[in-house]
C-alpha positions in Angstrom: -9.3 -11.1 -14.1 -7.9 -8.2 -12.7 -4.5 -8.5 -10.3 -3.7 -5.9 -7.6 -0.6 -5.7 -5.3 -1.4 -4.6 -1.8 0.9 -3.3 0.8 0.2 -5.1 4.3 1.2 -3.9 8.0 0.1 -7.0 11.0 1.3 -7.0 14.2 1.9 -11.4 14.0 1.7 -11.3 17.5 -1.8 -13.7 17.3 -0.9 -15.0 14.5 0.1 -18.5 13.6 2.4 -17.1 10.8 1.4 -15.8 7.2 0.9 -19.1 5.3 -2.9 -20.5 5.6 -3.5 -23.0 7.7 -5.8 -25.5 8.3 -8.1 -24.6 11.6 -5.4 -22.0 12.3 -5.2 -18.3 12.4 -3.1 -16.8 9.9 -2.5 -13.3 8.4 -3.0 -15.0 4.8 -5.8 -16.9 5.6 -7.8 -13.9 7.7 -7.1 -11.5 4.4 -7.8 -14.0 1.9 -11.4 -13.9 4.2 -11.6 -10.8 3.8 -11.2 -10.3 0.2 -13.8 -13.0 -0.4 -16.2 -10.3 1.0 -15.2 -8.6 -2.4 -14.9 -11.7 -4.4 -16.4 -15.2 -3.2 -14.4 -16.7 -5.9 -10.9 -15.4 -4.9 -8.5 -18.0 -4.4 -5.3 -16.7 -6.0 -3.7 -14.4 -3.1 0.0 -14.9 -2.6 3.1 -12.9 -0.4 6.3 -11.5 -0.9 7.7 -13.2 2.4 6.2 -16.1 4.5 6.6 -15.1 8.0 6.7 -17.3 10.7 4.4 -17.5 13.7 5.1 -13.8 15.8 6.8 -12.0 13.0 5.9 -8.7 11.9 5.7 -6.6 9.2 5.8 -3.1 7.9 5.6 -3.2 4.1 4.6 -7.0 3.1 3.3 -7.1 -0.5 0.7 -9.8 -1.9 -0.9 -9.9 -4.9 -4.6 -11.0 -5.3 -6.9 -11.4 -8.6 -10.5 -9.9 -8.4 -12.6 -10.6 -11.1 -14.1 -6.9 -11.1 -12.3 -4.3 -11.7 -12.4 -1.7 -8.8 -10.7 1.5 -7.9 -7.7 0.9 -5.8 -8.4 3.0 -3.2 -11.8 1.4 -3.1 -10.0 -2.2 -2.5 -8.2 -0.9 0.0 -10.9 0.8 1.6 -13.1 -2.6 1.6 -10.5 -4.8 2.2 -9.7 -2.9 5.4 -13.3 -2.7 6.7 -13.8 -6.5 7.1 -10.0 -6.4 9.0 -11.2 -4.1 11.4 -11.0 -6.6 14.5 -7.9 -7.9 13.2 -4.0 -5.8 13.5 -3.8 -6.3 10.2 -3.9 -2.8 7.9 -3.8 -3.0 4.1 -1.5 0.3 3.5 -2.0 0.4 -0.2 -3.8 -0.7 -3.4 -2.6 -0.5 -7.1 -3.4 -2.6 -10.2 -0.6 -4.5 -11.5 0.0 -6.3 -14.9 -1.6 -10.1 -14.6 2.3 -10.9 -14.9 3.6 -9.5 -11.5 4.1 -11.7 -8.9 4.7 -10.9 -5.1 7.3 -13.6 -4.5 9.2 -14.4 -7.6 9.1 -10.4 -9.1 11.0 -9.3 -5.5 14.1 -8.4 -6.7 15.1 -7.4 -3.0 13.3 -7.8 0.5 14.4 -5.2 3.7 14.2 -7.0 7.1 14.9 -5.4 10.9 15.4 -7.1 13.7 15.0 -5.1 17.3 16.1 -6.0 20.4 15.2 -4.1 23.6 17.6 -4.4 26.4 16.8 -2.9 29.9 17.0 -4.9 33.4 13.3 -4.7 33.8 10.1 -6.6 31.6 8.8 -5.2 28.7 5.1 -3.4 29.3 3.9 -1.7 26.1 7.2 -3.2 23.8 6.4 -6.7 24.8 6.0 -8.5 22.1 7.7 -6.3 19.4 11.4 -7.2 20.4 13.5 -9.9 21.8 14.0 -9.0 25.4 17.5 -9.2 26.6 18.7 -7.6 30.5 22.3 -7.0 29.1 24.1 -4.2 26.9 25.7 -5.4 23.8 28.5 -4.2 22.1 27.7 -3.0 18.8 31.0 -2.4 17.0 32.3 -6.3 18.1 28.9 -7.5 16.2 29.3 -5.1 13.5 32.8 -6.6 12.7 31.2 -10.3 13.1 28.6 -9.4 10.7 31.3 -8.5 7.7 31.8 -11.7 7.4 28.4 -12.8 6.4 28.7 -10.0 3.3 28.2 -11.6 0.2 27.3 -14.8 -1.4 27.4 -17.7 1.0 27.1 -21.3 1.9 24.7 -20.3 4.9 23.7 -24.0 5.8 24.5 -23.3 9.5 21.9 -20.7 9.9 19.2 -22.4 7.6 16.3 -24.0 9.6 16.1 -28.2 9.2 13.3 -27.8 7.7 14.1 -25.0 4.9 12.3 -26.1 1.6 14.9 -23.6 -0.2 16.5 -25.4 -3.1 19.9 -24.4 -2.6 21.6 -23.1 0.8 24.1 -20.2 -1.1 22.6 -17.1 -0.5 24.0 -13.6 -1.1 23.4 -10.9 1.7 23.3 -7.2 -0.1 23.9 -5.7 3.8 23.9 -5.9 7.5 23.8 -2.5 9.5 22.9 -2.5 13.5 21.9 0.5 15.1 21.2 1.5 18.7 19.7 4.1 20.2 18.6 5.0 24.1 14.9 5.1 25.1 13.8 5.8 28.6 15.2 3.2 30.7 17.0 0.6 28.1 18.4 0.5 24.7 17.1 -0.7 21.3 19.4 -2.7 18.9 18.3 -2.6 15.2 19.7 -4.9 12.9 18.8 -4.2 9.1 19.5 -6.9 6.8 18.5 -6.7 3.0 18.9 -9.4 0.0 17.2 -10.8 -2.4 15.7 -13.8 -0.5 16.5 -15.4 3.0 16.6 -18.7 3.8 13.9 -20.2 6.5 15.1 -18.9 9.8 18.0 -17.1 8.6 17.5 -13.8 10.2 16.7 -15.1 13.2 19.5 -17.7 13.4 22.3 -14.9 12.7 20.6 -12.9 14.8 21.2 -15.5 17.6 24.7 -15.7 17.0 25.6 -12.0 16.6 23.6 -11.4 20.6 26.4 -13.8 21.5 29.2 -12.0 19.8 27.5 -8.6 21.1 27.6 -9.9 25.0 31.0 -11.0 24.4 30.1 -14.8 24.6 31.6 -15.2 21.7 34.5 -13.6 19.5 33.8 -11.7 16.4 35.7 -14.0 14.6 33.7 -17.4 15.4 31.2 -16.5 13.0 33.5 -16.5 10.1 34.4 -19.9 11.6 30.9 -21.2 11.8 29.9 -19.7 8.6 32.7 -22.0 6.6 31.9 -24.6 9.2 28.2 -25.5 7.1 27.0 -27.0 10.3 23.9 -25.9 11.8 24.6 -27.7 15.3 27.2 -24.7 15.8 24.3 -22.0 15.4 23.2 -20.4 18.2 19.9 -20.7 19.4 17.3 -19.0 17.1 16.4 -15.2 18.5 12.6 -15.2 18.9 9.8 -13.9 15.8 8.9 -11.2 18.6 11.9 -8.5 16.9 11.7 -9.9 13.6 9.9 -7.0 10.8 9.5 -7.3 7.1 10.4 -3.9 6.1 9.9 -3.8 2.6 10.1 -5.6 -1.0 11.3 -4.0 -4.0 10.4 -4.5 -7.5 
């Protein structure tokens, strides 16, 4: 058996998340299809990061065991000729040792979240963000993200449904960005860590649009943080802005 790592871009737009699903479509599920093209016998394919429904990514990593040993390029190559009707592009190809593992080998994972704000719908960006018609005020949600620095107790911005063991997470950074384009502004919120609990981008996310629009004082989410209450989250920012960036190793 011979185990390769593969670097995936999908737009999850179409896409009822990464996970496989029964009678759904799902990026795992329409790759795993793929490689079976390869290898009819291919059942061990696994990802760095489950994405939800909508959510993007850049620089996913999954590994998957062929039982020939091909070139990488030509894996690559053959993966990405039965994904052609798909967004889904296979970026790279290497062989790994039989011990690597997407998920438990990450030793960090690199998310963005993007907001577009201008008074007017999205046309070519819809989709890709979280649409908002107001400015927000980057250095108030820049202070309210210091607070989430660190290793945490982040039950209040863990889904109800999180299978994670434990809620205590530590979060490496938080930097937000903005930066004109034609009619609007785009707000980029970079968040890296190890691992992220279910929904936990998108929750803070949520809360930090409020701080940003001046619903809410800097301040609160310290308050909500220590709170350990998901009831005083915010309402979960949509998978449209949500990217996985990249996983290192």
């Amino acid at each position: 058996m011979y185990r390769y790592a593969l670097t995936i871009e999908y737009d999850g737009s179409p896409f009822h998340g990464w996970q496989v699903q029964n009678n759904l479509s799902t990026v795992q599920g329409v790759i795993l299809n793929a490689i079976k093209k390869l290898d009819v016998n291919c059942e061990n394919f696994i990802g760095a990061g489950r994405t939800d429904a909508g959510v993007h990514a850049i620089g996913q990593v999954a590994h998957v065991d062929l039982e020939t040993n091909r070139d990488c390029e030509t894996v690559k190559k053959a993966i990405n000729y039965y994904l052609n009707k798909y967004p889904i592009s296979i970026l790279d190809a290497k062989e790994v040792s039989i011990d690597f593992h997407a998920r438990f080998s990450a030793t960090k994972r690199y998310y963005t979240y993007k907001i577009f704000s201008r008074t007017t719908d999205l046309t070519f960006e819809r989709g890709q963000f979280w649409h908002v018609r107001h400015p927000l005020d980057v250095s108030q949600m820049e202070l309210a993200a210091t607070y989430l620095i660190g290793k945490h107790d982040f039950t209040t911005f863990r889904s109800s449904i999180c299978q994670a063991y434990s809620p205590i997470k530590t979060i490496n950074t938080i930097s937000i960005q903005s930066k004109k384009i034609r009619d609007g502004i785009i707000y980029e919120f970079n968040f890296s860590a190890r691992s992220f609990l279910h929904n936990q981008i998108r929750s803070i996310v949520g809360c930090l649009e409020k701080v940003g629009r001046g619903k809410w004082r800097p301040q609160k989410m310290q308050e909500i943080l220590l709170n350990k209450d998901r009831s005083r989250c915010a309402a979960l920012a949509p998978p449209s802005g949500l990217y996985l960036n990249k996983v290192d190793y």
